[in-house]
PAKOLKE-329595 format. One line per 2 residues: number of its first residue (from 1); their letters; for each residue y, x, z of C-alpha. Coordinates in steps of 0.5 Angstrom, whole numbers, always signed. Each point is the difference from the previous one (the first is absolute). Layout:
NUM	A	Y,X,Z  ... .
end
This chain:
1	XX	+10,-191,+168  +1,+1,+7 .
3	XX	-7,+2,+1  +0,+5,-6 .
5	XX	+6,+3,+2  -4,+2,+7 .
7	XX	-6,+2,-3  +5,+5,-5 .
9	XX	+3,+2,+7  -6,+1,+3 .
11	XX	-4,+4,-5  +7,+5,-1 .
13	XX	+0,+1,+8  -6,+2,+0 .
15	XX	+1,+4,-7  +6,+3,+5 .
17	XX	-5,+1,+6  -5,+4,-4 .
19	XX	+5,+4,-4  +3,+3,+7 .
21	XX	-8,+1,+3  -2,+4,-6 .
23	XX	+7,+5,+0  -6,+5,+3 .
25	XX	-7,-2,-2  -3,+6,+4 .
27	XX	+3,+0,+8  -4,+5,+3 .
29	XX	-3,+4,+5  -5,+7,+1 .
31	XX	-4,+1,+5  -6,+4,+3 .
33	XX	-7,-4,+3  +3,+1,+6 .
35	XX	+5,-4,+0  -3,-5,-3 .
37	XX	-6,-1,+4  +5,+0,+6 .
39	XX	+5,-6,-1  +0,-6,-5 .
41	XX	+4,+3,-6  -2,-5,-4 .
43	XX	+2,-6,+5  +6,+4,+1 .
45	XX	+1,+2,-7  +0,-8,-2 .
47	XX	+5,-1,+5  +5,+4,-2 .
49	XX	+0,+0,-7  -4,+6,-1 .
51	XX	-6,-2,-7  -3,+7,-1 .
53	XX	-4,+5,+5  -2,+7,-3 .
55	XX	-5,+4,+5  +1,+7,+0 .
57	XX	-3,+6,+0  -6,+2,-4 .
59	XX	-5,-4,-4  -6,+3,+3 .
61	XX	+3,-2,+8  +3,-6,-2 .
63	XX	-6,-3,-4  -4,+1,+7 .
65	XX	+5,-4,+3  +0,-5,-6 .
67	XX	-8,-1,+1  +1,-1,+7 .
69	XX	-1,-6,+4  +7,+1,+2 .
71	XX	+3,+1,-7  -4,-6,-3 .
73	XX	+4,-4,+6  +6,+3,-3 .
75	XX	-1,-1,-7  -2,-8,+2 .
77	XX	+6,-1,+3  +4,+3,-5 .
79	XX	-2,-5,-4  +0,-5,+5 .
81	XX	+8,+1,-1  +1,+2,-7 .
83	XX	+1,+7,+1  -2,+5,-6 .
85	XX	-4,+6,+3  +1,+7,-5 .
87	XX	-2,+7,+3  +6,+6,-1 .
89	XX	-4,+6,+1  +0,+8,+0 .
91	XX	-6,+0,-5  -2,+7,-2 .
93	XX	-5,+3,+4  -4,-7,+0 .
95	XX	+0,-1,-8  -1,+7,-1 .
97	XX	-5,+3,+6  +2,+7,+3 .
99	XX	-7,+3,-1  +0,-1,-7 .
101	XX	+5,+5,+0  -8,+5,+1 .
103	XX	-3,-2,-7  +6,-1,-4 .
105	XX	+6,+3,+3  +4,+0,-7 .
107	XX	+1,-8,+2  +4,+3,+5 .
109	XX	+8,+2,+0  +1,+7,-1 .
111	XX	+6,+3,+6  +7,+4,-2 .
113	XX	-5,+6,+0  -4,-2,-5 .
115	XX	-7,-2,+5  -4,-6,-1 .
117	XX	+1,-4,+7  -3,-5,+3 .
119	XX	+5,-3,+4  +5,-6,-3 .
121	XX	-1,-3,-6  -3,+2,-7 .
123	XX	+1,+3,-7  +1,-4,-6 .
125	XX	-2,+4,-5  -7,-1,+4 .
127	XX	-2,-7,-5  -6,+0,+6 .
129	XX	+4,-1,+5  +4,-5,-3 .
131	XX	-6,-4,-2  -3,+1,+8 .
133	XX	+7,-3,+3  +0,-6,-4 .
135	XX	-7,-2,+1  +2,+0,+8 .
137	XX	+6,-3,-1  -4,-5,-4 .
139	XX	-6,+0,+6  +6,+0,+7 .
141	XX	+3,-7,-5  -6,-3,+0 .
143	XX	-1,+1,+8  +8,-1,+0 .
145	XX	+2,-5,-4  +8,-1,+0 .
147	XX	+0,-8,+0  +6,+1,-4 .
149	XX	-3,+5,-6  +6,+6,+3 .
151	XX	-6,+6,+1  +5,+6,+4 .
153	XX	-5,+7,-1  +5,+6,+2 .
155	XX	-1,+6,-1  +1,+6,+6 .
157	XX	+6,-1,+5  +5,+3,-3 .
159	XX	-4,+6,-1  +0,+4,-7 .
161	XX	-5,+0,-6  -2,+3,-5 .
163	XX	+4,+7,-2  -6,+2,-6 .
165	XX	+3,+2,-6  -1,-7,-4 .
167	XX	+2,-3,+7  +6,+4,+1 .
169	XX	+3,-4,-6  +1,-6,+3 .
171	XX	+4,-2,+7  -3,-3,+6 .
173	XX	+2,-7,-3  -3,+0,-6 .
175	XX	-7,+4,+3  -1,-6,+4 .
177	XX	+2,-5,-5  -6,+3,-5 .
179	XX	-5,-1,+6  +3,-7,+0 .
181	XX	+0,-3,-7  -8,+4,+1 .
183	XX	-1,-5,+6  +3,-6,-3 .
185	XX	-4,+0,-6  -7,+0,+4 .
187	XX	+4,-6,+5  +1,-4,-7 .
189	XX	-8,+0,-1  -1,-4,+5 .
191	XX	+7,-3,+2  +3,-1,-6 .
193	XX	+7,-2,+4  +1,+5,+5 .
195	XX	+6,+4,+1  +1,+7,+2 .
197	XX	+4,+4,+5  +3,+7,-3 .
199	XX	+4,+2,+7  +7,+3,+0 .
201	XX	-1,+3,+6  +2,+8,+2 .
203	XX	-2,+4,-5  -1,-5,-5 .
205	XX	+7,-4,+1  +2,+3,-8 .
207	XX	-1,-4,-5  -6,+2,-5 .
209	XX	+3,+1,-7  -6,+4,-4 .
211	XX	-5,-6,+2  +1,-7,-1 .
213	XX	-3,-5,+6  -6,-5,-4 .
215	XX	+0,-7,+1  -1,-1,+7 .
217	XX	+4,+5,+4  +5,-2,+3 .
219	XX	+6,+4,+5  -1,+1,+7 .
221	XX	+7,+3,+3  -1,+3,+7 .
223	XX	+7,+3,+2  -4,+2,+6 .
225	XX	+6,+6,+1  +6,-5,+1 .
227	XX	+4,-1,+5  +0,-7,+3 .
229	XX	+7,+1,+3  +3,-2,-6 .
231	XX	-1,-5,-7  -6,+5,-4 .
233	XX	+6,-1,-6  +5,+3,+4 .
235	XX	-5,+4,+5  -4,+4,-6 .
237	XX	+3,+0,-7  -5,+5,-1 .
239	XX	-5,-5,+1  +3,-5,-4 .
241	XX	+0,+4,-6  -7,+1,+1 .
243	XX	-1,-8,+0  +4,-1,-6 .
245	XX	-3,+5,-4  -8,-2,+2 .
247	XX	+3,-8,-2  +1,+4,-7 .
249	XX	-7,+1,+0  -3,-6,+3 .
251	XX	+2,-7,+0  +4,-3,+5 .
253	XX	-4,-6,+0  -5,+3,+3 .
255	XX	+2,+5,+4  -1,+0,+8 .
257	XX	+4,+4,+6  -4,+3,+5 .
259	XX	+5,+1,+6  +0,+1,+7 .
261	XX	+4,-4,+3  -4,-2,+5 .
263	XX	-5,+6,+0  +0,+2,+8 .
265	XX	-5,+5,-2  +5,+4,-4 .
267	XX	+5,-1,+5  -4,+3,+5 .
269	XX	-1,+6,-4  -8,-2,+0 .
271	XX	-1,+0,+7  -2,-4,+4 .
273	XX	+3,-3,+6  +4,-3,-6 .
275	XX	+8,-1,+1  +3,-7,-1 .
277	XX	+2,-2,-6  +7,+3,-2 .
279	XX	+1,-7,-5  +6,-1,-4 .
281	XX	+1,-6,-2  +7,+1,-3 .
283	XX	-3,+6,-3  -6,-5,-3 .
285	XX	+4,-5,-2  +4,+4,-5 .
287	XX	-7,+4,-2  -2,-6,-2 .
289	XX	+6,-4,-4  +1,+7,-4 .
291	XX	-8,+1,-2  +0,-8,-2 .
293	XX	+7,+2,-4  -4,+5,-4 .
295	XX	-5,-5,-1  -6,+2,+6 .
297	XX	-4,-6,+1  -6,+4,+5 .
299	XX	+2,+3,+5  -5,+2,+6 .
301	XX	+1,+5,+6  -5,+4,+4 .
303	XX	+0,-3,+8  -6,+5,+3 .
305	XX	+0,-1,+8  +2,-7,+0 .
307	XX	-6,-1,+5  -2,-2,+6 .
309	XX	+2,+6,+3  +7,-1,-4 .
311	XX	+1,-7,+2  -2,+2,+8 .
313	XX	+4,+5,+0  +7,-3,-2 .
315	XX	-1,-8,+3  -3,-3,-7 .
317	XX	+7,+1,-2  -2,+0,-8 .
319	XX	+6,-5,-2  +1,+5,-6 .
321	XX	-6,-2,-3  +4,-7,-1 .
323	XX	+7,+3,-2  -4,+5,-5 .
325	XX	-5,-6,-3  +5,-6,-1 .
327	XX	+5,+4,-1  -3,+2,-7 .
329	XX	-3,-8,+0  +7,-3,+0 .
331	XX	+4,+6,-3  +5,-3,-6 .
333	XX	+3,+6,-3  +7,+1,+0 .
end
């Protein structure tokens, strides 16, 4: 009796370990090739709590950096420690070549002055362009495999669609949703478990209404217009609307926040030599205990110019990455 009473303990303390570990199955960062190629992020990621690495910015410059000698290093090592690898990536211009634009410039979006542009994005009424994005997609995912089925295909950074008379029916959101369930299909050809980011992020933080996610897209929130001096709730209600509403469109279980917490880039307004990183672990902290409440399990946070530069820079000081990883590894909610 005594020793069935150990195992039953045994099996529900590491029931309750498992449990507590898994509060936030993705516990992530997002980084560019230099970053990555100059410090041991997946060593580092391993030891503190971090499981998920996201390269950034393009599909055609990280896909070089991927074919590398240096990017297979990466990808060796990451599975060295366990680490999933996805690609979060402004996409438009690689899934929809610019030159194009020459022989078929009705692919592209028309501007508030009713001219076919080639800059940013595409029209949705064009079933080529739609049909030409998804077979990139289909071609960057073979080259770019995400080891946890989640593929992230942008649209423009913050930049304007299509204001054509068919296009014009539709908000920002809901055009790039259209352009999602299009790419989501194509995936499931040939990943019939993939999974899709549709970014609420600037001009796309609305939630869709006129267009329905299909099976596979899941919402990525990126409240880059925050402030980090204060809880998002009580920062931004705004933004917590715009969260609250997308959640009525996609399902929680799914869906990932895309933060900048760590992001130096942004808080070095994109230049470089990069400051310190302003980091807030009160602020953190309460971030992660109200997105856990809302029932949030996958969060990751831009880190771009944590590099060698970085590092050098500020004495090796990165114990943020510790309080960042395992502060959500051992989060318990409250």
């Amino acid at each position: 009796m005594a020793v069935i009473l150990l195992i039953i303990a045994a099996v529900m303390l590491a029931s309750a370990c498992k449990e507590k570990e898994s509060q936030f199955v993705m516990r992530g960062v997002v980084l560019t090739s230099q970053d990555i190629s100059t410090l041991d992020w997946p060593r580092m990621a391993h030891e503190n709590g971090i499981n998920t690495i996201g390269t950034h910015v393009v599909p055609g410059q990280v896909a070089e950096f991927i074919g590398s000698e240096a990017g297979r290093r990466f990808l060796a090592e990451c599975k060295k420690y366990n680490i999933n690898v996805e690609h979060q990536l402004h996409a438009m211009n690689d899934l929809l070549p610019r030159e194009l634009f020459e022989t078929d410039s009705m692919m592209f979006r028309m501007d508030k002055n009713g001219r076919r542009v080639k800059q940013s994005n595409l029209c949705i009424h064009s079933q080529r362009a739609l049909d030409t994005i998804a077979a990139n997609a289909v071609k960057y995912a073979r080259l770019l495999p995400a080891t946890n089925n989640r593929y992230y295909f942008w649209i423009d950074d913050a930049q304007p669609m299509c204001a054509c008379s068919y296009c014009s029916q539709y908000s920002d959101s809901e055009q790039a949703l259209i352009v999602e369930n299009s790419i989501i299909k194509a995936l499931r050809e040939v990943d019939p478990q993939a999974l899709l980011a549709h970014l609420a992020y600037a001009n796309t933080l609305p939630a869709p209404r006129k267009v329905k996610p299909d099976e596979g897209v899941f919402l990525e929130f990126a409240p880059i217009n925050r402030k980090y001096e204060k809880v998002l709730s009580d920062e931004s209600p705004e933004l917590m609307q715009y969260l609250k509403d997308n959640l009525e469109v996609f399902p929680v279980e799914t869906a990932v926040v895309l933060e900048y917490w760590l992001d130096v880039s942004m808080f070095s307004r994109w230049k470089k030599p990069a400051v310190k990183l302003p980091w807030n672990k009160a602020v953190f902290e309460a971030d992660i205990d109200m997105y856990a409440k809302i029932g949030i399990s996958n969060i990751t946070s831009f880190a771009v110019y944590i590099d060698d530069m970085y590092a050098k820079q500020y004495g090796n000081d990165l114990t943020f990455l510790n309080e960042y990883g395992m502060g959500m590894k051992n989060y318990v909610i409250k």
